[in-house]
C-alpha positions in Angstrom: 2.3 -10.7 11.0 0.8 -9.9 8.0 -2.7 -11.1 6.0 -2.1 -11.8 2.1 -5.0 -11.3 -0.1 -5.7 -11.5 -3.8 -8.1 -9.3 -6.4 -8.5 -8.2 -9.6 -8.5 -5.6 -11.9 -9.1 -4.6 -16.0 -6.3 -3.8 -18.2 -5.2 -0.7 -18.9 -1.8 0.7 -21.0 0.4 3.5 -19.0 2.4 5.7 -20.7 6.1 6.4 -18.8 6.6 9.2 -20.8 3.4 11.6 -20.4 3.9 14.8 -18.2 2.4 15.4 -15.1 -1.3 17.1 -15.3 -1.4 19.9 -13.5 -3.2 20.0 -9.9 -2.0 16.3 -8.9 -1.3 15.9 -5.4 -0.2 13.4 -3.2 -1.4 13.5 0.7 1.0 11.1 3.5 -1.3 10.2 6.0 0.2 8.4 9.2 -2.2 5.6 9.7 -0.8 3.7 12.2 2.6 2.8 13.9 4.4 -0.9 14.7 7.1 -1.7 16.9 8.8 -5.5 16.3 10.8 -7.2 19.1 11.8 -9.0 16.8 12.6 -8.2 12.6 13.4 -11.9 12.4 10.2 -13.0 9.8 11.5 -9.6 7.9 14.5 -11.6 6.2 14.5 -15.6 5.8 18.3 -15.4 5.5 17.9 -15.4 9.2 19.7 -11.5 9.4 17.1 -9.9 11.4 16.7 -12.4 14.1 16.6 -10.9 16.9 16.6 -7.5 15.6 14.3 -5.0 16.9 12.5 -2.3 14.4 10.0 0.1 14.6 8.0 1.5 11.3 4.8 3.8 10.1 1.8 2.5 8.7 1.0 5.2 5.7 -1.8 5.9 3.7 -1.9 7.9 0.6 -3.7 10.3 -1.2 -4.2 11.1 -4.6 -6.2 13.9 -6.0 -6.0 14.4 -9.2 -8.8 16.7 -11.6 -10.8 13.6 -12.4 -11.5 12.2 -9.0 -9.4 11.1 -5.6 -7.3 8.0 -4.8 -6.9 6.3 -1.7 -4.0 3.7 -1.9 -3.8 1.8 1.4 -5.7 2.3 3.6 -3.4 1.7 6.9 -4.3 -0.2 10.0 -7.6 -0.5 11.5 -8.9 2.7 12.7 -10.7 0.7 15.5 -7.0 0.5 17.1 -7.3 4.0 18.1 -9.4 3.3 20.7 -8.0 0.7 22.5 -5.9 2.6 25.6 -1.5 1.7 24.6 -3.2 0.4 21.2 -3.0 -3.0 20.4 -0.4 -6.2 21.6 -1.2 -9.5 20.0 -0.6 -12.0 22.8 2.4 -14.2 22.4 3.6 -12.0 20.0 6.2 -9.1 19.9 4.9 -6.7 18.2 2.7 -3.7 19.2 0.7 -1.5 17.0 -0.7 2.0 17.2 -2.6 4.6 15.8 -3.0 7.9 16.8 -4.9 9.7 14.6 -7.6 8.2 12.4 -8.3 7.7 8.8 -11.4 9.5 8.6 -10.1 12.5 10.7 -7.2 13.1 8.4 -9.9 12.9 5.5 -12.0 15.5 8.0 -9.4 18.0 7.1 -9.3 17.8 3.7 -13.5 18.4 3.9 -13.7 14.6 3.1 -15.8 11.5 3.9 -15.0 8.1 3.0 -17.7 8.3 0.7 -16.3 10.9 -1.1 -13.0 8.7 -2.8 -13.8 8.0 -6.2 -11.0 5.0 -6.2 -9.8 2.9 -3.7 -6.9 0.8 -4.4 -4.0 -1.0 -2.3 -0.8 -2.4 -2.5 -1.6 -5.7 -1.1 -4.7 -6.6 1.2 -2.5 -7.4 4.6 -4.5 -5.9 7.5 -1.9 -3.2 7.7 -2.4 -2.3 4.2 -6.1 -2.6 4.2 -7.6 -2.2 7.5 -10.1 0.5 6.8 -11.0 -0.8 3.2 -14.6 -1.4 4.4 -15.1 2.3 4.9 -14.8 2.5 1.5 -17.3 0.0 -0.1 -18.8 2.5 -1.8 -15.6 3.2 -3.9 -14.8 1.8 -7.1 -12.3 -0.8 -6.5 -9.1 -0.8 -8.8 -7.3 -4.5 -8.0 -4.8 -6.5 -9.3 -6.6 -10.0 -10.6 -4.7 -12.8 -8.9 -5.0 -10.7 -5.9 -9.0 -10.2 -5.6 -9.2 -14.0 -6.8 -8.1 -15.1 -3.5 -9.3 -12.5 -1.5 -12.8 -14.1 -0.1 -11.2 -18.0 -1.0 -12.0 -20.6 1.9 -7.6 -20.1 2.6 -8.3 -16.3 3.2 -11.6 -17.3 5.4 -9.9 -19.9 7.3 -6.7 -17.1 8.2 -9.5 -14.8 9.6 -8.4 -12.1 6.7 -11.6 -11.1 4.9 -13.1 -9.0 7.8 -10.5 -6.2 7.1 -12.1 -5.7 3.4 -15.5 -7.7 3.3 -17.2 -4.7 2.2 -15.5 -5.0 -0.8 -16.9 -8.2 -2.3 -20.1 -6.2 -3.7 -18.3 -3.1 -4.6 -17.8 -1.7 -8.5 -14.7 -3.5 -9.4 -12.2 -2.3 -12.1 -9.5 -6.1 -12.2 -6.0 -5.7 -13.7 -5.2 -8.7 -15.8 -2.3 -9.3 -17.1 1.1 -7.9 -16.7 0.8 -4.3 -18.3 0.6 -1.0 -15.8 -2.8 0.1 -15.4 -3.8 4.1 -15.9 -5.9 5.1 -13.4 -6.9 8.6 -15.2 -5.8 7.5 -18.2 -3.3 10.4 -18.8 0.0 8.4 -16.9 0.0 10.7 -13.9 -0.9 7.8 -11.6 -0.6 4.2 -12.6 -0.4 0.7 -10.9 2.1 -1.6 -11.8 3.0 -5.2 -11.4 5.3 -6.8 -8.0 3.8 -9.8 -7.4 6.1 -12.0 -4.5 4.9 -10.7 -1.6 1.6 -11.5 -2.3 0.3 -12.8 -5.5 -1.2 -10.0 -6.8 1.5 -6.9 -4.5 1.1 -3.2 -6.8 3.3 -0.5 -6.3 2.0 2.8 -7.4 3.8 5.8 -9.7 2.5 9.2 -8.8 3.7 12.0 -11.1 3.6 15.1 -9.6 4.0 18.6 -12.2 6.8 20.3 -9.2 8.1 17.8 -7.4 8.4 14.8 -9.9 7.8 11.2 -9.7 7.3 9.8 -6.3 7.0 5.6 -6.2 5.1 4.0 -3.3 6.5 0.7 -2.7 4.0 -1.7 -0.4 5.9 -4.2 1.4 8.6 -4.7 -1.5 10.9 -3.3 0.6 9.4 -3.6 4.6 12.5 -2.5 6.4 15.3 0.3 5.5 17.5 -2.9 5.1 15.7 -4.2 3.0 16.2 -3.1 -0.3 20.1 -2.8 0.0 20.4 -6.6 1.2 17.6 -7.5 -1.1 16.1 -8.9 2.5 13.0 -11.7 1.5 10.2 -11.8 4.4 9.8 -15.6 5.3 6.1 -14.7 4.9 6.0 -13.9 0.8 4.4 -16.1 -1.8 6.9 -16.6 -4.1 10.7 -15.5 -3.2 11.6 -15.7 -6.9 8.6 -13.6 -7.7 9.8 -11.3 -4.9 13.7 -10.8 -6.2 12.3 -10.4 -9.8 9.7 -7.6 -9.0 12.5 -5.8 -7.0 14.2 -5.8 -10.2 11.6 -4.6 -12.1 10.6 -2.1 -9.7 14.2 -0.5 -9.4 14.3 -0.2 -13.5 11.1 1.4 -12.8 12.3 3.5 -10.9 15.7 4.2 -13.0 13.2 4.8 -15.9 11.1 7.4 -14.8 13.2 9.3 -12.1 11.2 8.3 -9.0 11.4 9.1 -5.7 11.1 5.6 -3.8 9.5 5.3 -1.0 9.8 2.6 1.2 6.5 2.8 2.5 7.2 1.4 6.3 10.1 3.1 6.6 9.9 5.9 9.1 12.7 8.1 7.5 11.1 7.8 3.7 7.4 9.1 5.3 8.9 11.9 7.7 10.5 12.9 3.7 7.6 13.8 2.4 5.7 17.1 3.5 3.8 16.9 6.6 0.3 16.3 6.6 -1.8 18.6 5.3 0.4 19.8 3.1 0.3 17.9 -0.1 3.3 16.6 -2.5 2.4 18.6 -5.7 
């Protein structure tokens, strides 16, 4: 159901350790809804067959004293204006969004062209169906990820209109395994879960009041997931997948983070309603 893609991104040392700076803030933005018939693709130890779910479609902001973050970017926008939103044929699945993007930027007295970064989790059109409104951001990306992001594979699977923008934008690649500071202070840094996709981030915000949050991607798609260690049939690598969920969850341990399961309705309706930030 998803779209994999793969991009890059320059190195960059996180510290674990270093306090919150004052005035970060982290906005949830619902970008979009999904309702499965059928969770079976969610778990290829066949325990979802049959099973239906339902889940939210987040995006996130970060606004930090040196510029703004958008990480994911949520379904197309476009899907707003189709009447019931959007029902692939022969499959069961239905998608909606009720509220755009760019309107819940409109509150915050933003424009896409406003972001200073733009980064995502993974570049499935869930993930990154508005990235082309943001072409005029500087791209943060892991490298094996943006590699394969405009490849022939990702032409031929009809994935690069979701984020063709990109291709020409400024682009900061992540090579290697190390996190990747995106203010260079350890407030907000990217760090390695590859599985899902090749190149699949998960991002650590760390907020001064309310501590660490960590926002997940698809590492976790369903709120069975990360209990039963539940593998989409759909990932890259499923030894990739179990090892980053390891890594993750000492991660996690480490720096006292909140984890979010980003489709998971219960983990989004935890943090405070949009407008009101996480800070």
């Amino acid at each position: 159901m998803c779209l994999a893609l793969t991009a890059c991104a320059s190195t960059n040392t996180a510290s674990r350790t270093s306090p919150a700076a004052p005035g970060v803030r982290l906005y949830a933005m619902d970008c979009g809804r999904v309702q499965l018939g059928d969770s079976g693709m969610m778990a290829d130890d066949g325990s979802m067959k049959g099973v239906a779910s339902e889940g939210v479609i987040p995006c996130y902001l970060i606004r930090h004293p040196k510029g703004d973050l958008l990480w994911d970017s949520g379904l197309s926008e476009s899907i707003a204006d189709l009447p019931g939103g959007l029902r692939p044929e022969g499959q069961p699945v239905h998608f909606e969004v009720k509220k755009k993007l760019t309107a819940s930027l409109g509150e915050l007295g933003l424009a896409p062209a406003d972001i200073e970064f733009v980064s995502f989790s993974h570049l499935h059109f869930d993930h990154a169906g508005n990235a082309n409104l943001f072409a005029g951001s500087t791209w943060i990306v892991d490298a094996e990820e943006r590699d394969g992001a405009f490849s022939e594979q990702a032409v031929r699977r009809g994935e690069v209109p979701h984020y063709s923008a990109l291709e020409r934008a400024k682009t900061v690649r992540i090579e290697g395994d190390a996190a990747y500071d995106v203010f260079g202070d350890g407030t907000v840094t990217i760090h390695q879960a590859p599985g899902h996709t090749p190149g699949h981030t998960v991002l650590l915000v760390k907020t001064t009041s309310s501590g660490a949050v960590l926002l997940t991607g698809d590492l976790w798609p369903l709120r069975q997931s990360r209990e039963r260690r539940l593998v989409p049939v759909y990932n890259f690598n499923r030894e990739q997948t179990l090892e980053s969920m390891k890594r993750v969850e000492a991660l996690a341990k480490d720096s006292h983070a909140r984890v979010v399961r980003e489709h998971v309705p219960e983990d989004f309706a935890a943090l405070p309603a949009f407008p009101t930030p996480l800070e």
